[in-house]
VOPAGU-2260 file (C-alpha; in pm, 1 decimal, decimal comma):
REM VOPAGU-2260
SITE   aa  ch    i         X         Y         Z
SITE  UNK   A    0   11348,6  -15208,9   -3445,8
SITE  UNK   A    1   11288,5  -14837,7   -3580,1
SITE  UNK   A    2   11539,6  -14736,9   -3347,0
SITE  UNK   A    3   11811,4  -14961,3   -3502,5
SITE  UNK   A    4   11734,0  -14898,2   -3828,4
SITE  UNK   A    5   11764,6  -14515,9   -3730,2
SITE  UNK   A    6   12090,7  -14566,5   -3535,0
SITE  UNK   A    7   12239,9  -14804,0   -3828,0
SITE  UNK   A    8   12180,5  -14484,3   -4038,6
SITE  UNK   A    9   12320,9  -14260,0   -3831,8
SITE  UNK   A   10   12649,6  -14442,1   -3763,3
SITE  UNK   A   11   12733,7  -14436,6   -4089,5
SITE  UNK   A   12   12633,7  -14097,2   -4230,1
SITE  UNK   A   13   12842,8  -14053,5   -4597,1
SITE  UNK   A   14   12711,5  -14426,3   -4738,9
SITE  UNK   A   15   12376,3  -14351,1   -4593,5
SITE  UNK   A   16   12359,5  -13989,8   -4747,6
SITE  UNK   A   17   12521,6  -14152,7   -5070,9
SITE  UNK   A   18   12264,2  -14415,3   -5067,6
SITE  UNK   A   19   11956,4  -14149,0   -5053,5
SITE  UNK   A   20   12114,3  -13901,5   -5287,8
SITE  UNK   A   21   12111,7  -14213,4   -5509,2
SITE  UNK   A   22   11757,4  -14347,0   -5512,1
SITE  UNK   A   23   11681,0  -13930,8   -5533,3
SITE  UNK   A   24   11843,9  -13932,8   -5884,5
SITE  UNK   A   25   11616,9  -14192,1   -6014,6
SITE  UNK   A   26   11316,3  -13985,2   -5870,2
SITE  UNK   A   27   11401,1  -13664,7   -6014,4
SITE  UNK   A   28   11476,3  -13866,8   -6385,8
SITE  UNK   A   29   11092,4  -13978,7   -6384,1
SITE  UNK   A   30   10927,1  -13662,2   -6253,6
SITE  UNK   A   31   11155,8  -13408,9   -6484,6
SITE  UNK   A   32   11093,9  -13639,8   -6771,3
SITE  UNK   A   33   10721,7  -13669,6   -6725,4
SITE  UNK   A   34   10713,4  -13341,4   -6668,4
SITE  UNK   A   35   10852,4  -13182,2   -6907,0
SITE  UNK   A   36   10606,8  -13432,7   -7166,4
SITE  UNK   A   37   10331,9  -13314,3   -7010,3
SITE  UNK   A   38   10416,4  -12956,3   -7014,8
SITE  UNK   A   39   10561,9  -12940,2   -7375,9
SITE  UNK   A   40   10204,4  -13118,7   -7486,6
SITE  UNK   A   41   10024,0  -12894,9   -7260,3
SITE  UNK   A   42   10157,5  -12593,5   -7341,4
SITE  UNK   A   43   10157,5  -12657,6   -7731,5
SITE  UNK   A   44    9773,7  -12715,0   -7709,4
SITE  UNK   A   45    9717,3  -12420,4   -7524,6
SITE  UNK   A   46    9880,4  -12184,2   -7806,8
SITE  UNK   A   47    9676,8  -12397,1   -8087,8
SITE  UNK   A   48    9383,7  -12337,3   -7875,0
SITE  UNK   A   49    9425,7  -11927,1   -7855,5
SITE  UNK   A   50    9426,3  -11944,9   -8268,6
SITE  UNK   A   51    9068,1  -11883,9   -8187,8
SITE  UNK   A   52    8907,8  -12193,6   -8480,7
SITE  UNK   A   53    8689,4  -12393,9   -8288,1
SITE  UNK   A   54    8752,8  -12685,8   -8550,0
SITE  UNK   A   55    9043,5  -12788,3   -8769,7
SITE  UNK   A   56    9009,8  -12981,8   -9102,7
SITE  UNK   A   57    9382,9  -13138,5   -9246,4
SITE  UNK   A   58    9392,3  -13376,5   -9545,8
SITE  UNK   A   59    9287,9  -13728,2   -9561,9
SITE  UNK   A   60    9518,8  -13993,6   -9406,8
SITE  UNK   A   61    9660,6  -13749,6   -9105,4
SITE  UNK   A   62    9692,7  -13914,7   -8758,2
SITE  UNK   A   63    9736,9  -13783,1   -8418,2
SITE  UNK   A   64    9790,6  -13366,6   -8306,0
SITE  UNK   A   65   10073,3  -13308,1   -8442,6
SITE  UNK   A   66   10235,9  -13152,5   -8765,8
SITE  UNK   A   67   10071,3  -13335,0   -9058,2
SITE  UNK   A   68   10343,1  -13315,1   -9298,4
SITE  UNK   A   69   10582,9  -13126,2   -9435,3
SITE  UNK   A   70   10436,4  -13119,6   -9808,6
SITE  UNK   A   71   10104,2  -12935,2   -9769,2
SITE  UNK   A   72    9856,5  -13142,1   -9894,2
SITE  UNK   A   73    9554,4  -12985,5   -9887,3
SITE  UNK   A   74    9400,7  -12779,0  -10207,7
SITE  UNK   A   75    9292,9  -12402,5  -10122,8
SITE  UNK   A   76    8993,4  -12450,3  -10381,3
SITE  UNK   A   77    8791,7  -12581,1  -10131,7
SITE  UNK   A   78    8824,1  -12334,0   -9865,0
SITE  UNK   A   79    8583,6  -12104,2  -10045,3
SITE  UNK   A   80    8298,4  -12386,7  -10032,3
SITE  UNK   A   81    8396,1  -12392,2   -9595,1
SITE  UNK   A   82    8340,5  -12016,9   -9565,6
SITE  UNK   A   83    7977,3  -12079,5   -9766,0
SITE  UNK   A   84    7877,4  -12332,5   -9469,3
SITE  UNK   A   85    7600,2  -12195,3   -9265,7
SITE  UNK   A   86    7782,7  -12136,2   -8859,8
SITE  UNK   A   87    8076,2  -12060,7   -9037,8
SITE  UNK   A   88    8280,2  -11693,4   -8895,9
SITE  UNK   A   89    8601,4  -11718,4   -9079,2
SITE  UNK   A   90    8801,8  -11983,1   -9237,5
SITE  UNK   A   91    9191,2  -11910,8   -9260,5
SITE  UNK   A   92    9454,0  -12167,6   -9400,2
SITE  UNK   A   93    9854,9  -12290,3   -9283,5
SITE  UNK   A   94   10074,5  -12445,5   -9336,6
SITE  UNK   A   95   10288,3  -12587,4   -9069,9
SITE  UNK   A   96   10683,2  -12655,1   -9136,6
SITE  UNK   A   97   10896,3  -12883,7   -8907,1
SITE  UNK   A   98   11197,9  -12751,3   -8848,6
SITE  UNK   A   99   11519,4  -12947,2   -8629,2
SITE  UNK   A  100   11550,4  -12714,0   -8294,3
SITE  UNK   A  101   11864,9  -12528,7   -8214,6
SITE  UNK   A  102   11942,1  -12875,1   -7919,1
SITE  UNK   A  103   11896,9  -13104,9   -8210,8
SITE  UNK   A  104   11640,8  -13228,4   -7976,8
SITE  UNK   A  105   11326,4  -13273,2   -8130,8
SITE  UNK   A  106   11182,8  -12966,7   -8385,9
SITE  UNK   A  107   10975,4  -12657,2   -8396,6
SITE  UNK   A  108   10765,4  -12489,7   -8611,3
SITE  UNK   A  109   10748,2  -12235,0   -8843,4
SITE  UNK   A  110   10370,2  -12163,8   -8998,9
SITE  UNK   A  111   10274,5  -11999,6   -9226,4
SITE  UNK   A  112    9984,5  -11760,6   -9236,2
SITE  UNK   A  113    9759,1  -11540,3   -9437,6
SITE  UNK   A  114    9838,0  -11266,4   -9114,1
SITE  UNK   A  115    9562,8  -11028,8   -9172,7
SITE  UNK   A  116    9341,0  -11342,8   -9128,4
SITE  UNK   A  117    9507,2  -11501,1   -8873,4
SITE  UNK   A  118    9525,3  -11194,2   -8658,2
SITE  UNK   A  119    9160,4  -11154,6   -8690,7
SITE  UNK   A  120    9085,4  -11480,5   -8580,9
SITE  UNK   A  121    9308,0  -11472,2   -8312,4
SITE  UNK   A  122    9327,6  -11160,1   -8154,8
SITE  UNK   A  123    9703,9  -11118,0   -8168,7
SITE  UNK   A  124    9843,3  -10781,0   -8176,9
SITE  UNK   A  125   10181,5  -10681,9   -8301,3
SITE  UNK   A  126   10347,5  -10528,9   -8016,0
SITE  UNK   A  127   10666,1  -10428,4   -8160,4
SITE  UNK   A  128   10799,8  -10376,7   -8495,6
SITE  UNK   A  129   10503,4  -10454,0   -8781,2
SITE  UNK   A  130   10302,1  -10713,1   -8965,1
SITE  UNK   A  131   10521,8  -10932,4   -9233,8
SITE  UNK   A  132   10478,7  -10819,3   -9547,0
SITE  UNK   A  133   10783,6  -10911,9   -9770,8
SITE  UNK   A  134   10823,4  -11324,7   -9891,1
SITE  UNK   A  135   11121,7  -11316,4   -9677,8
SITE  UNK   A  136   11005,0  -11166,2   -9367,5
SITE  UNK   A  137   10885,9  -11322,7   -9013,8
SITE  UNK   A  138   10731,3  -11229,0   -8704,9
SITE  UNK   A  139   10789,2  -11381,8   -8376,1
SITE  UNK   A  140   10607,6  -11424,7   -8046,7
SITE  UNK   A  141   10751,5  -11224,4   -7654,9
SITE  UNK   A  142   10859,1  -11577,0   -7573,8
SITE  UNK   A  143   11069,0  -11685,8   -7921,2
SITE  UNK   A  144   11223,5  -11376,6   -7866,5
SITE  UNK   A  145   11319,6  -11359,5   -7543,5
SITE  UNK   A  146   11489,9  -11692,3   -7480,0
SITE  UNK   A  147   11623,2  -11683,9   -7862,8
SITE  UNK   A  148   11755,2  -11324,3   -7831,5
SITE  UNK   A  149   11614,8  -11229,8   -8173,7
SITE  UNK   A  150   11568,9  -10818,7   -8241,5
SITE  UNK   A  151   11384,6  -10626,6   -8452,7
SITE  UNK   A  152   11563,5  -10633,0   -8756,4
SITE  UNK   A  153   11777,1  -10981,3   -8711,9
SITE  UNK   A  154   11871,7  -11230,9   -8977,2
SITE  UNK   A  155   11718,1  -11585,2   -8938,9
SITE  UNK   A  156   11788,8  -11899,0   -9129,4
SITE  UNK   A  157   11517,2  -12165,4   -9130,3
SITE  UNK   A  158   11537,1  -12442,6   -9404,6
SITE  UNK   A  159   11865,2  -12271,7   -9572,8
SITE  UNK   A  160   11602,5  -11971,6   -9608,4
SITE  UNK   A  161   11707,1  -11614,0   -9459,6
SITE  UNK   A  162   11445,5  -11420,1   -9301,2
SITE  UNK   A  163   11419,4  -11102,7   -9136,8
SITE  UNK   A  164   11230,8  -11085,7   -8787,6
SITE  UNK   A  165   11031,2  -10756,6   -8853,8
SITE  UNK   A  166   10772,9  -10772,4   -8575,0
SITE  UNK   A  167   10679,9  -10946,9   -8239,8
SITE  UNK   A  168   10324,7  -11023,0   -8191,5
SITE  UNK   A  169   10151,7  -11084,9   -7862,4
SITE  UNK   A  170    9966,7  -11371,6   -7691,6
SITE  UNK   A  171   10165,0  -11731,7   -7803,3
SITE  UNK   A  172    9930,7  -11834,9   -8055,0
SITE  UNK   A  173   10015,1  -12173,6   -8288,4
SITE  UNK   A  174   10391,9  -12185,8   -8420,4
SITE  UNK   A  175   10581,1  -11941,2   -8241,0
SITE  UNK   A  176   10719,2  -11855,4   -8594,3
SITE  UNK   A  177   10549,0  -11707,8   -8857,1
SITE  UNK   A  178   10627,9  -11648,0   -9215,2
SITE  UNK   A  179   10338,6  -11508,2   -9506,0
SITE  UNK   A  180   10164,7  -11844,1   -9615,0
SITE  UNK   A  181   10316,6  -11819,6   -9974,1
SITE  UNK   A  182   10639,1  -11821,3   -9849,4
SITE  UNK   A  183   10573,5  -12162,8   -9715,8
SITE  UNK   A  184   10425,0  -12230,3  -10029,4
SITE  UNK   A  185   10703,8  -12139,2  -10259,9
SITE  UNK   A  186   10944,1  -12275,7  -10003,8
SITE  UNK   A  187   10763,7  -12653,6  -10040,6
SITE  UNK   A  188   10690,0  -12569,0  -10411,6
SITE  UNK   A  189   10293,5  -12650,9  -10311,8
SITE  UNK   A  190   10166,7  -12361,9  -10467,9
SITE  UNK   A  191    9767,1  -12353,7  -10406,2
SITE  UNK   A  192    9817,6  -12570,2  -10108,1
SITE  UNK   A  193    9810,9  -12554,7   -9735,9
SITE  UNK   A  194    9891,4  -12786,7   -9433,4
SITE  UNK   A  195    9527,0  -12756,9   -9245,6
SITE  UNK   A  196    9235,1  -12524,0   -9206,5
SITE  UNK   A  197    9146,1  -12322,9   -8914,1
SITE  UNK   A  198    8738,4  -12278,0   -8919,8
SITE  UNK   A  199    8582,0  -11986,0   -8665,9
SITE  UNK   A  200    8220,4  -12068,9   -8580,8
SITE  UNK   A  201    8037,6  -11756,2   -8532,7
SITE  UNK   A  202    7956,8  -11887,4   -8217,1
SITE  UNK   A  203    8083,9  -12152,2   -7952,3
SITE  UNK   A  204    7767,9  -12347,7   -7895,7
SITE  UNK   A  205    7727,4  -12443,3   -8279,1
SITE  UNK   A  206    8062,0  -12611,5   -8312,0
SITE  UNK   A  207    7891,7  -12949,6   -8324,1
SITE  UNK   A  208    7641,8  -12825,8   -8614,6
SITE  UNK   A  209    7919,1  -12664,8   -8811,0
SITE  UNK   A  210    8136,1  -13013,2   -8770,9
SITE  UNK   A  211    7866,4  -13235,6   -8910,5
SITE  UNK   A  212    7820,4  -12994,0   -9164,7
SITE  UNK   A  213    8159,9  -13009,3   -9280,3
SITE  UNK   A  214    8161,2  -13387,9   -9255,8
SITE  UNK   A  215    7875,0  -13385,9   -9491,9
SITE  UNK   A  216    8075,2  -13152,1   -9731,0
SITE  UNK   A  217    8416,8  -13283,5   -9693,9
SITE  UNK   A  218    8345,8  -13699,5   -9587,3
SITE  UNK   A  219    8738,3  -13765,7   -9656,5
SITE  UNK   A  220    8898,2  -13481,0   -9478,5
SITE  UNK   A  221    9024,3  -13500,8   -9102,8
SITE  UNK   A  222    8845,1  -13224,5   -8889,4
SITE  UNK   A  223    8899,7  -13191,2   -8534,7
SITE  UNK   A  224    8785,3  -12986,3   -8266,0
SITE  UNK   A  225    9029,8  -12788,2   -8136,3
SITE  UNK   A  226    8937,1  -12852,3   -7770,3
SITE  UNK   A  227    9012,6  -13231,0   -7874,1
SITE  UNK   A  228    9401,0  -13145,0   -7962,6
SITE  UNK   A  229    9545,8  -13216,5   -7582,4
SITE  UNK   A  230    9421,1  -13603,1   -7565,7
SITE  UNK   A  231    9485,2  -13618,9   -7954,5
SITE  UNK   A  232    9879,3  -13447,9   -7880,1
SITE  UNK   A  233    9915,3  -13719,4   -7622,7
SITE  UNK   A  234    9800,1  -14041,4   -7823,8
SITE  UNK   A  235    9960,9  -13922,9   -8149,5
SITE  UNK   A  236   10295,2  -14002,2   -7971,5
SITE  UNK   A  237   10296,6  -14309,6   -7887,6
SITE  UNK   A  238   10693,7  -14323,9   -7833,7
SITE  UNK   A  239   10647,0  -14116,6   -7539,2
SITE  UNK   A  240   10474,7  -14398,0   -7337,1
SITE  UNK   A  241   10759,7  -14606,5   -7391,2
SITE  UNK   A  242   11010,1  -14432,1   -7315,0
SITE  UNK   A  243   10849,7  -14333,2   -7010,8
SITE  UNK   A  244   10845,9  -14672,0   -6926,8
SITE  UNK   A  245   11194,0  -14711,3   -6993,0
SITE  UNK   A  246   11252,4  -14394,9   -6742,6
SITE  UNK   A  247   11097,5  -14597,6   -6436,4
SITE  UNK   A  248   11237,7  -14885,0   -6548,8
SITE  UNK   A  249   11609,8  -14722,9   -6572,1
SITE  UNK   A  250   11451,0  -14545,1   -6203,9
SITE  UNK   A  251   11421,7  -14874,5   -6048,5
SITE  UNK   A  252   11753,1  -15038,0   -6155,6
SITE  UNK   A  253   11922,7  -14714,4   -6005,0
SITE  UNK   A  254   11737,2  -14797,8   -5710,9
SITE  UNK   A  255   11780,1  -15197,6   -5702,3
SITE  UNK   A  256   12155,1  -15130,2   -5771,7
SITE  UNK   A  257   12224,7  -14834,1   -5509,2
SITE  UNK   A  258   12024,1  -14961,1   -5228,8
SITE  UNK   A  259   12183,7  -15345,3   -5249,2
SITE  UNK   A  260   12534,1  -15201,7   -5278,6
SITE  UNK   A  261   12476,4  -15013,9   -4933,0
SITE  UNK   A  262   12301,4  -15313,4   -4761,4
SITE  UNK   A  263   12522,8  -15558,4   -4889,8
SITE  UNK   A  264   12808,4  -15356,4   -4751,1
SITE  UNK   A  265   12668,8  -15286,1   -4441,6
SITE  UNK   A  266   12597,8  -15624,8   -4395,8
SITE  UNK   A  267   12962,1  -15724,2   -4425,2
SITE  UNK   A  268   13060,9  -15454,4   -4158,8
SITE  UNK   A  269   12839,6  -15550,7   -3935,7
SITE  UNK   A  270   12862,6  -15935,9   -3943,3
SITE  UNK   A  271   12963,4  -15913,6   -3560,0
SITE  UNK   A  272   12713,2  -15695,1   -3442,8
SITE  UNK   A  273   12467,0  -15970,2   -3639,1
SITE  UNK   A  274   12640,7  -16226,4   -3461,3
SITE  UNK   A  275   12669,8  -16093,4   -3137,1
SITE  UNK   A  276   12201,9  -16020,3   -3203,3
SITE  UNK   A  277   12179,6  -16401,2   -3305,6
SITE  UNK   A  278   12343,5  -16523,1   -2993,1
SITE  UNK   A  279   12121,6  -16360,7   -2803,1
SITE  UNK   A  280   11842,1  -16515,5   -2930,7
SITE  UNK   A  281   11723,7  -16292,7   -3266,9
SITE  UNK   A  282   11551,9  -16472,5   -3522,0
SITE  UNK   A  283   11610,3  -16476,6   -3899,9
SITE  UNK   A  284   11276,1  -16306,2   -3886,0
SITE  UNK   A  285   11426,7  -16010,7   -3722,6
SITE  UNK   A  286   11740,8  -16012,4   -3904,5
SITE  UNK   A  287   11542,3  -15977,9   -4205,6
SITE  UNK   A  288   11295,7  -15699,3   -4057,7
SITE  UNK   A  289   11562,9  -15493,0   -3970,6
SITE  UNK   A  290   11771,3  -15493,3   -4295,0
SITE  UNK   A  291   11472,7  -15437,0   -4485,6
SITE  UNK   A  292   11339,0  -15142,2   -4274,5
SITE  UNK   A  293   11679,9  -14973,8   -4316,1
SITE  UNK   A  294   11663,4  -15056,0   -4711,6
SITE  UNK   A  295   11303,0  -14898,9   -4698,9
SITE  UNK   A  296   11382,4  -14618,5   -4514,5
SITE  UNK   A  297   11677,0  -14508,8   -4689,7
SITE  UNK   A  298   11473,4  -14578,1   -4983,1
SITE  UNK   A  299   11213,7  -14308,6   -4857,8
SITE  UNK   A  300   11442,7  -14057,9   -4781,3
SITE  UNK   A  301   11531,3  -14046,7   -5117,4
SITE  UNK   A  302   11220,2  -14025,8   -5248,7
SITE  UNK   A  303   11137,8  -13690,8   -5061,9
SITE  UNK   A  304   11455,6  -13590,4   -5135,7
SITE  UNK   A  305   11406,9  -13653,6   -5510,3
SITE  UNK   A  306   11058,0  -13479,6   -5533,8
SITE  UNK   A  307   11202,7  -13178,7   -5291,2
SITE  UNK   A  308   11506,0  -13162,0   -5594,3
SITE  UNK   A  309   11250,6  -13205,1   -5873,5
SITE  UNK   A  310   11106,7  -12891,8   -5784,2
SITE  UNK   A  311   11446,6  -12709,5   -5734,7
SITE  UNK   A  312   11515,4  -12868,3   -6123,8
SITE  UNK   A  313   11190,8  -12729,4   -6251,6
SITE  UNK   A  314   11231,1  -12360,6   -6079,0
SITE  UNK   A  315   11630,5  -12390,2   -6284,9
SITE  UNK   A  316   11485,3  -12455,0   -6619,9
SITE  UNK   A  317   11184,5  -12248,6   -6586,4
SITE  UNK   A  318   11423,2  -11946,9   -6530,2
SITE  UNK   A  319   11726,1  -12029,1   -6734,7
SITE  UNK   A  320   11647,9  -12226,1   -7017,8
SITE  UNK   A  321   11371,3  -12159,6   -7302,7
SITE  UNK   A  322   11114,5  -12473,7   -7140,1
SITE  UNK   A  323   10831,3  -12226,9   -6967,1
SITE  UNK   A  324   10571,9  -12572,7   -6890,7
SITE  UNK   A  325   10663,4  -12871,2   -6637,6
SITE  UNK   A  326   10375,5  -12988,7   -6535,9
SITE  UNK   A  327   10432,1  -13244,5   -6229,0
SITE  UNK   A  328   10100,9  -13482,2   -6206,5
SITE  UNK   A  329   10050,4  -13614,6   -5834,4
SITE  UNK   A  330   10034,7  -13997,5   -5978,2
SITE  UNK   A  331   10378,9  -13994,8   -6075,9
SITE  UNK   A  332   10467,6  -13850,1   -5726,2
SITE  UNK   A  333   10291,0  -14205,1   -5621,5
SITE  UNK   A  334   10454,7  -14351,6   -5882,5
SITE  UNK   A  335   10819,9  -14259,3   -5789,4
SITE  UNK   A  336   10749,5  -14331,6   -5439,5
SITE  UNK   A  337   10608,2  -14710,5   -5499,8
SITE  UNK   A  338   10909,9  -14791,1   -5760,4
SITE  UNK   A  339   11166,0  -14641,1   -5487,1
SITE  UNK   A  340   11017,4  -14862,2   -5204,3
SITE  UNK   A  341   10996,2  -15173,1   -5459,5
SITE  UNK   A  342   11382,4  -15081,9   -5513,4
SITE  UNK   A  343   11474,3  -15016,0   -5185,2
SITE  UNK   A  344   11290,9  -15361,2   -5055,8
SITE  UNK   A  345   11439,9  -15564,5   -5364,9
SITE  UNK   A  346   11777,2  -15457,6   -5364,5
SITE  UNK   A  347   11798,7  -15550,0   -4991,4
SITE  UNK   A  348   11652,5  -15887,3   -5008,0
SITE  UNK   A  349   11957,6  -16041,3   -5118,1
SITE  UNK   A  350   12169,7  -15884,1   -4798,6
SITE  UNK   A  351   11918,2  -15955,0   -4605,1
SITE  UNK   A  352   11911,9  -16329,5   -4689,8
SITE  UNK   A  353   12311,2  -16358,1   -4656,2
SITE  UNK   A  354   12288,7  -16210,3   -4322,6
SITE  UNK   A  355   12014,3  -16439,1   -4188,7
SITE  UNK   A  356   12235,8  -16740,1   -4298,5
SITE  UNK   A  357   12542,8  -16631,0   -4049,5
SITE  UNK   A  358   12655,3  -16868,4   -3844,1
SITE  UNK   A  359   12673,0  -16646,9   -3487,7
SITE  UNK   A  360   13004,0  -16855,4   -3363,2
SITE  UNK   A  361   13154,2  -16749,2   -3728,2
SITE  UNK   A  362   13028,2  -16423,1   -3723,5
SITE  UNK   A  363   13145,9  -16343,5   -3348,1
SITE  UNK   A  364   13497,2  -16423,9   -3471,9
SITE  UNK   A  365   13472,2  -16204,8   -3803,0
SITE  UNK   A  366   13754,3  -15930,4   -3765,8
């Protein structure tokens, strides 16, 4: 029977390659999509993490990893009583701006920074040009600059605001943007206020001494540990589960549709050759074995095919576009595979059934 199925393919070449190049399309839509999730989460909580804070404190009432809002909330008074807590290194606020991105696709950031402070914490180093030092100057990251094409030098708008990118610091670290921290502040008209707190521990292994202390100081304030922010990232989007549901779902109807097209056809062109296997004694049983192992083979093929042109999508964007993190995860290679198969075997069933209800005298006189 794996022989037929094989054959069946092979007769007909363009639907079959058609057919596979199909059910790919729905593979590479989940494993780009996911991907690219994972990798934009990923990748922003491995810049937050080189900020070099071990814990994070925001205002009262903010949910999930991500920007908490853009009107800074939180009063600078009390970051004096923070750097007086016993574990404490250094203490440096921001304030974190959403911004639309260039796509109109979601946003980025621009933060603002106290950078003497910041750099300190961090590590970063400016590697070109200088430190900001004007209210309308910026410094960018290697990475904003090389797939934005900003210079030394170049006029930015952000928020109807003109800036001039005066230096290029080096490694990522937070918001890829950064402006002087009462910039922001004049900007947002918050004066005295920031966005969060980054708190240094002066060293790693007291991080869960200094966060009880500052729970005991500050009982209504949100503080996080940094190493938290991937798992918080993920569950403070909660649209993202959905519509990666709605991705596998759209995967499977591209599947369901494709694959019972093709069967259904081939069916029809070969209702003598299904006539001419009934009279000589197959069984529905077989009739329906067979169509379904060309449905689920067809269905596999494009499976492999769709991971094989996942990969060739990911090496494109990686080196053409500004996206530098796809992170494939081997359970949605499992989970491609499954929903193709479930496609493959559900679009067919309905072929499948016609041609087990030919009549073989009817069928031996199809033309």
């Amino acid at each position: 029977m794996q022989s037929l199925a094989w054959a069946n393919l092979q007769h007909r070449p363009a639907r079959s390659l058609a057919t596979v190049f199909g059910v790919a399309v729905g593979t590479v839509l989940v494993l780009l999509t996911t991907g690219l999730a994972r990798g934009i989460i990923a990748e922003r909580a491995e810049r937050e993490a080189r900020v070099g804070a071990h814990v994070m404190v925001r205002p009262p009432g903010s949910f999930g990893g991500g920007v908490v809002s853009n009107q800074p909330a939180y009063p600078l008074d009390k970051i004096p009583r923070m750097a007086a807590i016993p574990g404490v290194r250094a203490v440096v606020p921001a304030i974190q701006y959403a911004l639309p991105s260039d796509s109109g696709i979601g946003f980025r950031l621009l933060e603002g920074v106290p950078w003497p402070d910041y750099a300190a914490m961090s590590g970063v180093q400016i590697v070109a040009g200088r430190a900001p030092q004007g209210p309308d100057e910026i410094v960018i990251d290697q990475e904003q600059a090389r797939s934005r094409g900003f210079e030394l030098g170049a006029r930015v708008t952000l928020s109807k605001h003109a800036f001039t990118v005066v230096g290029i610091y080096a490694p990522p670290s937070g918001a890829r943007i950064k402006a002087p921290l009462e910039t922001l502040q004049s900007m947002l008209e918050a004066p005295g206020r920031c966005s969060l707190v980054f708190v240094q521990c002066q060293a790693a292994g007291e991080q869960e001494a200094v966060y009880q202390r500052l729970r005991e100081a500050f009982p209504t304030d949100q503080i996080i540990f940094m190493r938290d922010l991937p798992s918080l990232y993920a569950g403070g989007l909660p649209a993202l589960d959905t519509f990666l549901r709605v991705v596998v779902g759209l995967s499977l109807i591209i599947s369901l549709l494709i694959v019972s097209l093709a069967m259904y056809t081939s069916v029809i062109e070969r209702t003598r050759e299904i006539g001419i296997l009934k009279s000589l004694g197959a069984t529905n049983t077989f009739i329906l074995l067979a169509i379904e192992q060309e449905a689920l083979l067809l269905s596999s093929l494009g499976a492999v095919l769709g991971i094989g042109l996942a990969y060739l999508g990911r090496w494109w964007i990686v080196s053409f576009t500004a996206f530098r993190a796809i992170e494939f995860d081997p359970v949605w290679f499992a989970t491609v595979a499954v929903v193709a198969l479930i496609g493959g075997g559900g679009g067919a069933l309905y072929p499948a059934w016609r041609a087990m209800r030919l009549d073989p005298v009817e069928a031996l006189r199809y033309e």
